[in-house]
PDB file with SEQRES, HELIX, SHEET and CRYST1 records, atoms N, CA, C and O in Angstrom:
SEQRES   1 A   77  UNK UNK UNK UNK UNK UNK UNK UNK UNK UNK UNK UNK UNK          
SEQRES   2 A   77  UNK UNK UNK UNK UNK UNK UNK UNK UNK UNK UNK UNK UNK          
SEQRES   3 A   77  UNK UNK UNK UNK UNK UNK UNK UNK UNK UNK UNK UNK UNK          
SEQRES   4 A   77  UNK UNK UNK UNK UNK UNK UNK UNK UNK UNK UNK UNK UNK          
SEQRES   5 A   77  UNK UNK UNK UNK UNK UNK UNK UNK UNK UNK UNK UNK UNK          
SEQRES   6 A   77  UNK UNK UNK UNK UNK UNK UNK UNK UNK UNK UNK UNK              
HELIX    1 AA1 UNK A    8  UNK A   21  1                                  14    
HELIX    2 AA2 UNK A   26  UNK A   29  1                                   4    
HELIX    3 AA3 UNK A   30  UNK A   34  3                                   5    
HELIX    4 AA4 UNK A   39  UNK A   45  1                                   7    
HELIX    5 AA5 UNK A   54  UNK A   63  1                                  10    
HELIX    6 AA6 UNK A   67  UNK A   69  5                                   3    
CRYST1    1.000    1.000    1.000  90.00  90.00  90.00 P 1           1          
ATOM      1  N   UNK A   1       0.848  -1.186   0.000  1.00  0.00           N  
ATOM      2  CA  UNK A   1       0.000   0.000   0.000  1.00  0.00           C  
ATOM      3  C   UNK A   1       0.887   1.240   0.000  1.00  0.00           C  
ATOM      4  O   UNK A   1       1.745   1.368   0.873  1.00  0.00           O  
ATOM      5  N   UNK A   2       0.701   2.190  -0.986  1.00  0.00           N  
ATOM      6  CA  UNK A   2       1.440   3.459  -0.619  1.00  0.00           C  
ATOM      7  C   UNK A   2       0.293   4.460  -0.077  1.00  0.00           C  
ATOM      8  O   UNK A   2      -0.913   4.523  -0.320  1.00  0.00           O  
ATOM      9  N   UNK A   3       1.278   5.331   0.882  1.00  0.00           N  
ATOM     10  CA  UNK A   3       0.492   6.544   1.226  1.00  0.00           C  
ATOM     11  C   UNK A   3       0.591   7.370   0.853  1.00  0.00           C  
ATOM     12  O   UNK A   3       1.771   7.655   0.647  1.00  0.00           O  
ATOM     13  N   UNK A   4      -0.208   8.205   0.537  1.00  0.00           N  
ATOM     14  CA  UNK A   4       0.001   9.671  -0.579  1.00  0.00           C  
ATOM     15  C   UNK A   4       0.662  10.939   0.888  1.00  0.00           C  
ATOM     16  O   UNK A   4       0.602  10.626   2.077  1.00  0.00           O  
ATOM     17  N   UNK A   5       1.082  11.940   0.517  1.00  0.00           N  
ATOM     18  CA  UNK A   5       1.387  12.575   1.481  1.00  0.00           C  
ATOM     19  C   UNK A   5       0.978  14.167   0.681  1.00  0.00           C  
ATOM     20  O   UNK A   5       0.641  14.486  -0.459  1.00  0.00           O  
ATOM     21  N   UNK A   6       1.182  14.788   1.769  1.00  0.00           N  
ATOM     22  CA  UNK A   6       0.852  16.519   1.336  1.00  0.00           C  
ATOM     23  C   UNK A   6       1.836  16.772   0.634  1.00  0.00           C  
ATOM     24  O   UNK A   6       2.946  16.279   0.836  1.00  0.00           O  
ATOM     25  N   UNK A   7       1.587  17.507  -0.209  1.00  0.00           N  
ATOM     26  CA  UNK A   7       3.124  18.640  -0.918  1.00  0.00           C  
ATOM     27  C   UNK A   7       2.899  20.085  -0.342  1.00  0.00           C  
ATOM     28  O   UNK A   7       2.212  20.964  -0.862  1.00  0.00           O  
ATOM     29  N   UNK A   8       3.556  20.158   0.745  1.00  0.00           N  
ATOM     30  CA  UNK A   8       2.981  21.567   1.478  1.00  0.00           C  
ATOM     31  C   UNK A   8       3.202  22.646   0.487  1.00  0.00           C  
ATOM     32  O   UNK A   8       2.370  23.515   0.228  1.00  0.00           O  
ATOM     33  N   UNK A   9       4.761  22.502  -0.228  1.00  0.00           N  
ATOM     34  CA  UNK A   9       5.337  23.664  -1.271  1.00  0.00           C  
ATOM     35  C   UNK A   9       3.713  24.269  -2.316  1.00  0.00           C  
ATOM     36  O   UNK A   9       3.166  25.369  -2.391  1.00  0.00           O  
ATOM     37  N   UNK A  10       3.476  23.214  -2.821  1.00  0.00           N  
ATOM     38  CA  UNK A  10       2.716  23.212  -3.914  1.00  0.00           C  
ATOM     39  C   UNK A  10       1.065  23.411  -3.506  1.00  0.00           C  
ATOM     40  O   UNK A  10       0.271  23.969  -4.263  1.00  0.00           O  
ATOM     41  N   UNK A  11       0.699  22.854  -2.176  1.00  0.00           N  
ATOM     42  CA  UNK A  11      -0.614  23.402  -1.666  1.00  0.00           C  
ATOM     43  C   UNK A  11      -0.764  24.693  -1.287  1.00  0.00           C  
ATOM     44  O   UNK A  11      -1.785  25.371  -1.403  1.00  0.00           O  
ATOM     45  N   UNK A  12       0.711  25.147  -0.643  1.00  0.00           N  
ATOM     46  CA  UNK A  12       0.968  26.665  -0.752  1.00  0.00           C  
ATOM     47  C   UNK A  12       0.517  27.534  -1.847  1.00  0.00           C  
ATOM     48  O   UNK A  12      -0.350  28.408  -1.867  1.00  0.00           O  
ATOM     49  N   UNK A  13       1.427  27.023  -2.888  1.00  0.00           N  
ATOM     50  CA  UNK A  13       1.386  27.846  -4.125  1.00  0.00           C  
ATOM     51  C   UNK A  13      -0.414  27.779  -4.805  1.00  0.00           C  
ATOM     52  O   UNK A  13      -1.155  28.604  -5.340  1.00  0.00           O  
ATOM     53  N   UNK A  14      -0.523  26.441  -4.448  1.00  0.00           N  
ATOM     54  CA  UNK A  14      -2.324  26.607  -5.009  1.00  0.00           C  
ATOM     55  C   UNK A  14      -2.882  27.252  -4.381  1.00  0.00           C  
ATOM     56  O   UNK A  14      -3.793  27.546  -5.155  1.00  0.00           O  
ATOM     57  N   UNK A  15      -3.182  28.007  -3.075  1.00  0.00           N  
ATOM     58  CA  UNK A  15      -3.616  28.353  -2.014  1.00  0.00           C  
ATOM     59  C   UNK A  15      -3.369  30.061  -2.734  1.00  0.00           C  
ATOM     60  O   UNK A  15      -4.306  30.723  -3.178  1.00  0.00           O  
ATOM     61  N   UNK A  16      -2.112  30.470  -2.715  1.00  0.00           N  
ATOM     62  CA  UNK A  16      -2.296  31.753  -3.503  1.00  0.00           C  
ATOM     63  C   UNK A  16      -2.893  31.342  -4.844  1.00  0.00           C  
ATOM     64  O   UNK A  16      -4.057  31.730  -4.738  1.00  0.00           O  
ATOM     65  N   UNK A  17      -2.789  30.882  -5.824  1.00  0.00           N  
ATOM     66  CA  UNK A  17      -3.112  31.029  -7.139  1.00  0.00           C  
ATOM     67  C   UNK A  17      -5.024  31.078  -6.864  1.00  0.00           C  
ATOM     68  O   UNK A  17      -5.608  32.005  -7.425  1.00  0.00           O  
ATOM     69  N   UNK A  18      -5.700  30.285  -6.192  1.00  0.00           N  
ATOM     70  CA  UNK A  18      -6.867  30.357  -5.769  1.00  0.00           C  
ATOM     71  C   UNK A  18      -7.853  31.629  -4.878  1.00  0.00           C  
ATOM     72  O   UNK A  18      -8.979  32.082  -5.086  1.00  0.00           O  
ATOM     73  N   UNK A  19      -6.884  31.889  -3.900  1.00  0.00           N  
ATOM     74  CA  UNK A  19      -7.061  33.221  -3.664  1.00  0.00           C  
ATOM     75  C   UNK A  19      -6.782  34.184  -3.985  1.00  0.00           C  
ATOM     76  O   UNK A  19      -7.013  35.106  -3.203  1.00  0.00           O  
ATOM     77  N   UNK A  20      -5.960  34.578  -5.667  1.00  0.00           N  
ATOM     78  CA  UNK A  20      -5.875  35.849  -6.439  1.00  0.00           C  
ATOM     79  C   UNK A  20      -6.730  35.760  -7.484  1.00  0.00           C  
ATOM     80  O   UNK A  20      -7.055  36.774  -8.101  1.00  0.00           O  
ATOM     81  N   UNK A  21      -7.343  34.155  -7.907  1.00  0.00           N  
ATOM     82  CA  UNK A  21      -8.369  33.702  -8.532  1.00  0.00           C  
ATOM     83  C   UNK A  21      -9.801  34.242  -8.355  1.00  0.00           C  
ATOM     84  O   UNK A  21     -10.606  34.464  -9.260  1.00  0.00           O  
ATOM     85  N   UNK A  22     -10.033  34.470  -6.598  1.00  0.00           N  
ATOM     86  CA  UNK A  22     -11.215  34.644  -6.304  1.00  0.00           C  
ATOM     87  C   UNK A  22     -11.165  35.888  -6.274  1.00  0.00           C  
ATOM     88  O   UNK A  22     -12.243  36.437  -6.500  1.00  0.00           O  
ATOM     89  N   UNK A  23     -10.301  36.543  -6.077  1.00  0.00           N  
ATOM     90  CA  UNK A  23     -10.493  38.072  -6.129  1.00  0.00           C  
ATOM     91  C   UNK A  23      -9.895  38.699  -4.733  1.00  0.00           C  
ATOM     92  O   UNK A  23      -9.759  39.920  -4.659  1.00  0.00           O  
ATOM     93  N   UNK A  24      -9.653  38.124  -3.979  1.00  0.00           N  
ATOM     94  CA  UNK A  24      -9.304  38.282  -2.460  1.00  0.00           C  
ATOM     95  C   UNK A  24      -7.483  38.507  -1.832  1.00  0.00           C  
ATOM     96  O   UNK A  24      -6.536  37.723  -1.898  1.00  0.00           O  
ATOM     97  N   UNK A  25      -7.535  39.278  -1.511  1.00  0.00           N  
ATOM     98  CA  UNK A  25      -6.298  39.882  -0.748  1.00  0.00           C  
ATOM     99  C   UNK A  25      -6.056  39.106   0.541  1.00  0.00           C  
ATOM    100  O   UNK A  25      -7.013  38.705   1.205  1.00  0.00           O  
ATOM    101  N   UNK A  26      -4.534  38.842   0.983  1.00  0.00           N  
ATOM    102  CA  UNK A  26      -4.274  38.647   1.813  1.00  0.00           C  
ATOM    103  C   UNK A  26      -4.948  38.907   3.586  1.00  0.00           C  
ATOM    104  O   UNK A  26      -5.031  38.130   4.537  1.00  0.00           O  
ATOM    105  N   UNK A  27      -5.411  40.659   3.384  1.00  0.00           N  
ATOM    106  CA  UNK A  27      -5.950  41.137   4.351  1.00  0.00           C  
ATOM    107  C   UNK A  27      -7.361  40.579   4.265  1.00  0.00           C  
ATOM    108  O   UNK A  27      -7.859  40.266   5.346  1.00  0.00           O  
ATOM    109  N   UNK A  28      -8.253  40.359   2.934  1.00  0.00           N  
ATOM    110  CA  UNK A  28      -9.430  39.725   2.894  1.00  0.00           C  
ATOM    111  C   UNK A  28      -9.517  38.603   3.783  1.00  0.00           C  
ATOM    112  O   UNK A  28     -10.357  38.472   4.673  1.00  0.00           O  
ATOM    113  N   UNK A  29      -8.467  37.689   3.448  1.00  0.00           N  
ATOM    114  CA  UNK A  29      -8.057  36.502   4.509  1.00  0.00           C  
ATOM    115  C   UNK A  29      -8.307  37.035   5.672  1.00  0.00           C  
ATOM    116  O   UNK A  29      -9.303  37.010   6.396  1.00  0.00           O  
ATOM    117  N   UNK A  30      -7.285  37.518   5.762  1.00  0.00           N  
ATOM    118  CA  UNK A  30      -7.298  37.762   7.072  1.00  0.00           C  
ATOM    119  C   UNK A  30      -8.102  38.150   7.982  1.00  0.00           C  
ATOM    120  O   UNK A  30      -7.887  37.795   9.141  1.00  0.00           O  
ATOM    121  N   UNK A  31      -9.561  39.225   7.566  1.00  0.00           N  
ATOM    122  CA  UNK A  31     -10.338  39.821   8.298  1.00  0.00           C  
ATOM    123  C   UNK A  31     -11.535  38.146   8.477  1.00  0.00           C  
ATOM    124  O   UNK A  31     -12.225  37.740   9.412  1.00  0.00           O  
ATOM    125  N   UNK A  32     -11.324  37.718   7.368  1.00  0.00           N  
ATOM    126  CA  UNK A  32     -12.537  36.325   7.349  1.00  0.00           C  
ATOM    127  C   UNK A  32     -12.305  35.565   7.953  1.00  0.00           C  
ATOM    128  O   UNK A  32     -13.252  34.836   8.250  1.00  0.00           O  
ATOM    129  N   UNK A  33     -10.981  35.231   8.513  1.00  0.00           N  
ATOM    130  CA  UNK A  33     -10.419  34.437   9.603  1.00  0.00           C  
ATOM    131  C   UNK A  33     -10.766  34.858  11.102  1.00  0.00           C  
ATOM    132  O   UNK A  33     -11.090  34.212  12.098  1.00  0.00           O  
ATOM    133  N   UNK A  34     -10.521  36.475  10.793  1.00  0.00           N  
ATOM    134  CA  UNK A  34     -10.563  36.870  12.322  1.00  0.00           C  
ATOM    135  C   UNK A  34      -9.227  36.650  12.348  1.00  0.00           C  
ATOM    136  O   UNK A  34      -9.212  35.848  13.281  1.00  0.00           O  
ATOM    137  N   UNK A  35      -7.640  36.805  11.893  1.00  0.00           N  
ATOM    138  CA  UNK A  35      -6.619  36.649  12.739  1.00  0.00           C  
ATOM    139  C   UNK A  35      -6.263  38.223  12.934  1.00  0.00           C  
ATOM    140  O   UNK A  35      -6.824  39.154  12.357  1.00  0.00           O  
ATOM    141  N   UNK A  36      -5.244  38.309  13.843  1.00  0.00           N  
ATOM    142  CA  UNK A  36      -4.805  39.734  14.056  1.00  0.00           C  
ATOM    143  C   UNK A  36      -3.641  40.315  13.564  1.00  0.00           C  
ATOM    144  O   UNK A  36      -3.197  41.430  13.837  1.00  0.00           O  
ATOM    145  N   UNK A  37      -3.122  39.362  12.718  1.00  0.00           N  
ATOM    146  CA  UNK A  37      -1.491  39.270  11.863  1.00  0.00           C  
ATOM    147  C   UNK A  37      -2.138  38.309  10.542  1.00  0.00           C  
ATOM    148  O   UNK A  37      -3.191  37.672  10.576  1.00  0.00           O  
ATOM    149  N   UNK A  38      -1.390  38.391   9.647  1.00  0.00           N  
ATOM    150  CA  UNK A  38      -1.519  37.820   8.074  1.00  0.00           C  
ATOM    151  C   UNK A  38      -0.434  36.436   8.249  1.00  0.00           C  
ATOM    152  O   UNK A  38      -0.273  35.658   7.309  1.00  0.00           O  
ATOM    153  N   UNK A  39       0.240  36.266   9.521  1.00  0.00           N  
ATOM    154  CA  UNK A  39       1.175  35.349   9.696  1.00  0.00           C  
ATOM    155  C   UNK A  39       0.765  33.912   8.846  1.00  0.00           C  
ATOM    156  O   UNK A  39       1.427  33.441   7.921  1.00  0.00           O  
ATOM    157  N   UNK A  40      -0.492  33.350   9.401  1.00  0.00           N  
ATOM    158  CA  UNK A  40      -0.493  32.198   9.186  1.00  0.00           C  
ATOM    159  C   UNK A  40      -1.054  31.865   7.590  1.00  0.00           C  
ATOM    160  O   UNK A  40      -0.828  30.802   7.010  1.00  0.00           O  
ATOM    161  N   UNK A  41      -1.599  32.663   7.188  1.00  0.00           N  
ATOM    162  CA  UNK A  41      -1.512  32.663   5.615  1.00  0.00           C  
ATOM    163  C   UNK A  41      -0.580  32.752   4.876  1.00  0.00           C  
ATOM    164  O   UNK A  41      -0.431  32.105   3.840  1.00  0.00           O  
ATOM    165  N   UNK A  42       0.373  33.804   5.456  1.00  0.00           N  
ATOM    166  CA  UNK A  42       1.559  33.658   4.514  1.00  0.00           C  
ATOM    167  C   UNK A  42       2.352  32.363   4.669  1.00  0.00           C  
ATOM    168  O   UNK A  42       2.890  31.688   3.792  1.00  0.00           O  
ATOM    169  N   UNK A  43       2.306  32.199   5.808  1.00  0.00           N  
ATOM    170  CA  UNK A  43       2.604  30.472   6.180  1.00  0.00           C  
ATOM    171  C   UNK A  43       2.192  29.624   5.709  1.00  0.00           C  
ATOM    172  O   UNK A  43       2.916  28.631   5.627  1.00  0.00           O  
ATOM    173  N   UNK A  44       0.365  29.553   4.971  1.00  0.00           N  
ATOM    174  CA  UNK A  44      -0.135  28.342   4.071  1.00  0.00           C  
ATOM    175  C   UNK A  44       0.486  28.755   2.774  1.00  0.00           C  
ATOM    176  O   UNK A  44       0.903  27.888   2.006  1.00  0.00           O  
ATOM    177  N   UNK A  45       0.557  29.810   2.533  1.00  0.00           N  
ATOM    178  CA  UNK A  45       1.423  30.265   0.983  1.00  0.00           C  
ATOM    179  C   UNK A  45       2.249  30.075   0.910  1.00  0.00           C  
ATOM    180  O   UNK A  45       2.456  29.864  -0.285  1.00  0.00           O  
ATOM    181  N   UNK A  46       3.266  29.943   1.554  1.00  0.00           N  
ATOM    182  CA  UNK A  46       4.401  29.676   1.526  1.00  0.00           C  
ATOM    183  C   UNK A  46       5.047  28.112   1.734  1.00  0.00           C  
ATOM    184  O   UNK A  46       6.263  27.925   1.687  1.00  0.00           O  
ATOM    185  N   UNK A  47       4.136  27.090   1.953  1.00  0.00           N  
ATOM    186  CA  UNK A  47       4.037  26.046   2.240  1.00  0.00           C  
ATOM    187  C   UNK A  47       5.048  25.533   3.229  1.00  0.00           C  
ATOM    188  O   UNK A  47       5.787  24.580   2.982  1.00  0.00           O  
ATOM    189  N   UNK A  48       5.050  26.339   4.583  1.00  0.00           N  
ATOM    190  CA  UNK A  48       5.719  26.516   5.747  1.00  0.00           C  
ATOM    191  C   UNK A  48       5.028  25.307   6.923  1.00  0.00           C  
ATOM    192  O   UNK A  48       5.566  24.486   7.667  1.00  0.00           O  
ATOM    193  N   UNK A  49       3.232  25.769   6.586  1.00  0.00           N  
ATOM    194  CA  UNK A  49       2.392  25.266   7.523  1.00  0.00           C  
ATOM    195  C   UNK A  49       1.192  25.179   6.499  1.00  0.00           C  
ATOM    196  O   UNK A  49       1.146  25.816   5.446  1.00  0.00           O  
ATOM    197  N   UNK A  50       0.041  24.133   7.042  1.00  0.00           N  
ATOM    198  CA  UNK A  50      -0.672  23.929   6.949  1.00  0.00           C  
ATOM    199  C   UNK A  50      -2.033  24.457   6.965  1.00  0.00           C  
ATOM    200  O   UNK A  50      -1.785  24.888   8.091  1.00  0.00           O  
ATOM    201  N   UNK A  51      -2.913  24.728   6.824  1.00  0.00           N  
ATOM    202  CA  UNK A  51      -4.410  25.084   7.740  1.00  0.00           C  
ATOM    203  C   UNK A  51      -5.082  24.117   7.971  1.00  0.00           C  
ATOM    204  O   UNK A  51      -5.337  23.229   7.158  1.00  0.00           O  
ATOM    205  N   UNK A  52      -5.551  24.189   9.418  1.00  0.00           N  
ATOM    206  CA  UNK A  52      -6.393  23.371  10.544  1.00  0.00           C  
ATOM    207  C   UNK A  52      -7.193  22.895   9.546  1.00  0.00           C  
ATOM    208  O   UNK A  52      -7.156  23.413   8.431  1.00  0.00           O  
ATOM    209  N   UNK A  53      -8.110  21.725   9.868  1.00  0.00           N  
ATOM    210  CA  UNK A  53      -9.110  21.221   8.769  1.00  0.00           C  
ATOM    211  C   UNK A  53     -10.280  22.585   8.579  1.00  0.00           C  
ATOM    212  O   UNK A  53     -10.606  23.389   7.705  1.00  0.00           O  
ATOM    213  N   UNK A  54     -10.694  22.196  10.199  1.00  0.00           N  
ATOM    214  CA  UNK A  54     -11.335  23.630   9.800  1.00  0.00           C  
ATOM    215  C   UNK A  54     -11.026  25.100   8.770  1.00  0.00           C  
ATOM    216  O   UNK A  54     -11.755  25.444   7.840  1.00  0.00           O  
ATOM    217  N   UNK A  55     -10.000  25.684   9.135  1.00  0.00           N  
ATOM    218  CA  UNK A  55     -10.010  26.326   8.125  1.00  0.00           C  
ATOM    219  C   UNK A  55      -9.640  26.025   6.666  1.00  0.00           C  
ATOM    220  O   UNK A  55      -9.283  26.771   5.754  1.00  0.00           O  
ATOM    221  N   UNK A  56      -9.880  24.407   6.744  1.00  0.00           N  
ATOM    222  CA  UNK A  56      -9.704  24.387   5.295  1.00  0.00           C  
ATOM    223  C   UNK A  56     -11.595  24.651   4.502  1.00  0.00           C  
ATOM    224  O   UNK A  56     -12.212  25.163   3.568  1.00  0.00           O  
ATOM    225  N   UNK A  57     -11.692  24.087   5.378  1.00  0.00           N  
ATOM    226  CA  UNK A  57     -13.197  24.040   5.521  1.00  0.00           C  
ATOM    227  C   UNK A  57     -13.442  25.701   5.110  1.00  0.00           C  
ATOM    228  O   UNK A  57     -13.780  25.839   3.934  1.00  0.00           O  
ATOM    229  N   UNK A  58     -13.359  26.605   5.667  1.00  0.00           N  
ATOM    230  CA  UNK A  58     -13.530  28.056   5.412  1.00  0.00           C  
ATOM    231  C   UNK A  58     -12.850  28.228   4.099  1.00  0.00           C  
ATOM    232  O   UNK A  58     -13.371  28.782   3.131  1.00  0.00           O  
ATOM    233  N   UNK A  59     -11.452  27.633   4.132  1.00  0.00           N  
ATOM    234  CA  UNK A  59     -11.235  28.224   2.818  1.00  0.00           C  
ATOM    235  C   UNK A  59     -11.536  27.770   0.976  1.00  0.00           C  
ATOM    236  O   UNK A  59     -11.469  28.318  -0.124  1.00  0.00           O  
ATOM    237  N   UNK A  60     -11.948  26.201   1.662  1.00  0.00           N  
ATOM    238  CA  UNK A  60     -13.198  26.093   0.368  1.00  0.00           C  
ATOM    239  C   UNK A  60     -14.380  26.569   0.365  1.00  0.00           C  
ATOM    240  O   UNK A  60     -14.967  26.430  -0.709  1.00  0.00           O  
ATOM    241  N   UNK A  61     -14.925  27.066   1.159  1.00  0.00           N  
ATOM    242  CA  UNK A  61     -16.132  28.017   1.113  1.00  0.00           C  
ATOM    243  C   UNK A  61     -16.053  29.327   0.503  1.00  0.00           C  
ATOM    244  O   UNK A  61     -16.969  29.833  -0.146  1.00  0.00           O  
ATOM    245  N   UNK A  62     -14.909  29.869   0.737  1.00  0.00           N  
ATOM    246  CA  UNK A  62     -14.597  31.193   0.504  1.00  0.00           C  
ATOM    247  C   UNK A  62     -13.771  31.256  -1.127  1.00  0.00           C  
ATOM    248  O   UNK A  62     -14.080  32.207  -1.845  1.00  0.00           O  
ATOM    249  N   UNK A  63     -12.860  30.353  -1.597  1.00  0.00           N  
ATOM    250  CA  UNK A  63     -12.829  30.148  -2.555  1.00  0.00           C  
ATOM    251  C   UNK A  63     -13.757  29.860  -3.787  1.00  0.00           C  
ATOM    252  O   UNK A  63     -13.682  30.299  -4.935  1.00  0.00           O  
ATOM    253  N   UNK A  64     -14.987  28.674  -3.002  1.00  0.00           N  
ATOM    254  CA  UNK A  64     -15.824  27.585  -4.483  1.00  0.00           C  
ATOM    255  C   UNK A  64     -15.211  26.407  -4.676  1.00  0.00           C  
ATOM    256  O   UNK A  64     -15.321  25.559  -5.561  1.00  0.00           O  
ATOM    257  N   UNK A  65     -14.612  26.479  -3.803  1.00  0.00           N  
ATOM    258  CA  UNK A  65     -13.994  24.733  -4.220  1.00  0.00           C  
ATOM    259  C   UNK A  65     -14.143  23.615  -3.366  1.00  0.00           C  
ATOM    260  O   UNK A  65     -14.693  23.631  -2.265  1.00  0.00           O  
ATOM    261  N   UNK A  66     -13.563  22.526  -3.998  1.00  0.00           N  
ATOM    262  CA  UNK A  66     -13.826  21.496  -2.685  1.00  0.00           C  
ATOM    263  C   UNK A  66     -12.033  21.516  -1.748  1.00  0.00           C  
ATOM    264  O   UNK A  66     -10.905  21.728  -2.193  1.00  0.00           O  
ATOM    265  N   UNK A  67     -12.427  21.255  -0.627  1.00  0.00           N  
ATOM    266  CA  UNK A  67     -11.555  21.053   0.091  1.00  0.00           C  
ATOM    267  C   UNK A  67     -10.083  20.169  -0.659  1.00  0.00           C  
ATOM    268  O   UNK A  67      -8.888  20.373  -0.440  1.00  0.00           O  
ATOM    269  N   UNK A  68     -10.839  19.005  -1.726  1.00  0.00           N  
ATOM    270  CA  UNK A  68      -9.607  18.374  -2.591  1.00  0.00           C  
ATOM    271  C   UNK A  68      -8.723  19.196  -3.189  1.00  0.00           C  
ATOM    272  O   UNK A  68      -7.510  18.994  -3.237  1.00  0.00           O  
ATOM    273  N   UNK A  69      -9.412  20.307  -3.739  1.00  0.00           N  
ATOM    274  CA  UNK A  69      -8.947  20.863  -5.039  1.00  0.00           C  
ATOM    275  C   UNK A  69      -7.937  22.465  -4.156  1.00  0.00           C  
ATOM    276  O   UNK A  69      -7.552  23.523  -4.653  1.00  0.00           O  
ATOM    277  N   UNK A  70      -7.865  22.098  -3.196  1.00  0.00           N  
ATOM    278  CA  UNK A  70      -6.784  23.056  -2.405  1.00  0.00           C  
ATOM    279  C   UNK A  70      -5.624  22.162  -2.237  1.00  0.00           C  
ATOM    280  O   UNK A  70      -4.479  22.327  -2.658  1.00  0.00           O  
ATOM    281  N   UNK A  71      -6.116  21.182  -1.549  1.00  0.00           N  
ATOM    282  CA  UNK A  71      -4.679  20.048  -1.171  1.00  0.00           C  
ATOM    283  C   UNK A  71      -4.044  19.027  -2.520  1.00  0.00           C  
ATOM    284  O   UNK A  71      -4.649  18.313  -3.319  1.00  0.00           O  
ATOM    285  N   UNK A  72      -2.361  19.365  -2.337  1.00  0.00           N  
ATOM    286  CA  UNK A  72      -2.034  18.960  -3.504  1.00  0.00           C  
ATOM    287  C   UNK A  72      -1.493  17.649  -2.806  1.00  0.00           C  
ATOM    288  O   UNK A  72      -1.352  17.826  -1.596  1.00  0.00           O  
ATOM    289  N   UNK A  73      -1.126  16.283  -3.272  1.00  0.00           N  
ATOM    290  CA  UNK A  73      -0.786  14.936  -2.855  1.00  0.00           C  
ATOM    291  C   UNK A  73       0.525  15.157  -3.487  1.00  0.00           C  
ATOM    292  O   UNK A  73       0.756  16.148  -4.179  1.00  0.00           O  
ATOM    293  N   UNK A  74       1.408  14.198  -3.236  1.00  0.00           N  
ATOM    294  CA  UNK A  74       2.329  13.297  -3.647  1.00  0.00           C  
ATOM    295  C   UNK A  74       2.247  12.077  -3.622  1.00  0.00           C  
ATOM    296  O   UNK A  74       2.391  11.428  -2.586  1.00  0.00           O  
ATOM    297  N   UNK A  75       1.935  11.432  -5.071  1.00  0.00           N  
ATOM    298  CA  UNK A  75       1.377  10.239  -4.699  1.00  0.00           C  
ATOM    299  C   UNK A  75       2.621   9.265  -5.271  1.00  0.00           C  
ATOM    300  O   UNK A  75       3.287   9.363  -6.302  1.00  0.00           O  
ATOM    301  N   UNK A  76       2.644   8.703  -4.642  1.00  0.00           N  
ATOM    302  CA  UNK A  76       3.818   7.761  -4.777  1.00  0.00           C  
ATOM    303  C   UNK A  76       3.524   6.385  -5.622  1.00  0.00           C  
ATOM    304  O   UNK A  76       2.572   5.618  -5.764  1.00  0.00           O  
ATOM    305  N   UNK A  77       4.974   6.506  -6.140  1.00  0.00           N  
ATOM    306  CA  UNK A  77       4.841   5.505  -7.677  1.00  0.00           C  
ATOM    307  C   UNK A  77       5.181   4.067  -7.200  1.00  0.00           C  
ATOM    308  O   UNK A  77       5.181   3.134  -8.003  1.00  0.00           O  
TER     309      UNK A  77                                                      
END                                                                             
């Protein structure tokens, strides 16, 4: 059995390409989150860190997408 794993780099990079897609600014994030710093976004952009399920949850809502189509795999050959 292989296990697929995250590509944080590349869920990053989809994560911006999706949110300049929708029309939304960093600070947009940010106020829809409720955080008090842009830290942890630039952190999912940057594929540093992750977002909680939950906010993945928010951020396919806020995008239009499904939660899949944010997270990128590495699926192993």
């Amino acid at each position: 059995m292989t296990i697929p794993t995250i590509d944080m780099e590349r869920t990053g990079s989809n994560i911006t390409r999706l949110r300049v897609e929708a029309g939304f600014s960093v600070k947009d994030l940010q106020e829809v989150f409720g955080f008090t710093t842009p830290q942890a976004i630039y952190k999912w952009q940057h594929g540093t860190a992750m977002p909680t399920l939950d906010n993945l949850i928010i951020l396919a809502a806020v995008f239009n997408v499904h939660m899949d189509d944010i997270i990128i795999r590495n699926e192993a050959v």
